[in-house]
N, C-alpha and C positions, 0 to 999 in steps of 0.2 A: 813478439812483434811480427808484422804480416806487411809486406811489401809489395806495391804495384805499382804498373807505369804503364801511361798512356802513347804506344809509340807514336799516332796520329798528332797528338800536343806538343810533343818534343818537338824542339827548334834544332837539336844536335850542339849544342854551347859546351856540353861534355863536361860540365861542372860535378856533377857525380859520380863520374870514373876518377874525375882528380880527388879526390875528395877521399872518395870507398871506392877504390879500384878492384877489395876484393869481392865485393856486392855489386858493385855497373860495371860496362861495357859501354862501346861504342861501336855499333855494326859499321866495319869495313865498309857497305856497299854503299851506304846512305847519311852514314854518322849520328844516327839516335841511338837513345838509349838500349842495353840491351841488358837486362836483371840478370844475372850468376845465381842469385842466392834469394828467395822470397823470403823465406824465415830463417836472416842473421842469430847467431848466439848472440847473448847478452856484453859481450864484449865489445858487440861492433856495431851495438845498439847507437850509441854515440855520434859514429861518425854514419851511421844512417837515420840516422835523425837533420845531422848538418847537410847531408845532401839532397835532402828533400823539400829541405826549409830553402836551400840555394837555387834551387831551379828554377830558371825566371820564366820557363813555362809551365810553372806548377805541373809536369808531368809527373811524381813522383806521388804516388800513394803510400799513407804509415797507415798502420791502427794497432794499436796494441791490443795483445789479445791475456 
């Protein structure tokens, strides 16, 4: 799995740090997204799957590789 995000589309709703806090972030200075981790292990495929599907700014790119 290969992860991306669009910081321009994020709205900062933060649903993806709550979610995968060990995969997102939320920049301090502005409150978007901010990626940890592009390629999660298969463990935390899960809950990076739900924080992408949850973004109501569709910021969050998957693609399994």
């Amino acid at each position: 799995m290969e992860l991306s995000v669009d910081r321009e589309r994020c709205i900062g709703a933060g649903m993806c740090a709550l979610i995968a806090p060990e995969i997102f972030d939320q920049d301090e200075a502005d409150g978007r997204v901010r990626l940890l981790d592009s390629t999660p292990t298969a463990p935390h495929h899960p809950t990076a799957r739900e924080a992408a599907h949850s973004c109501p700014a569709a910021a969050i790119g998957l693609r399994d590789r």
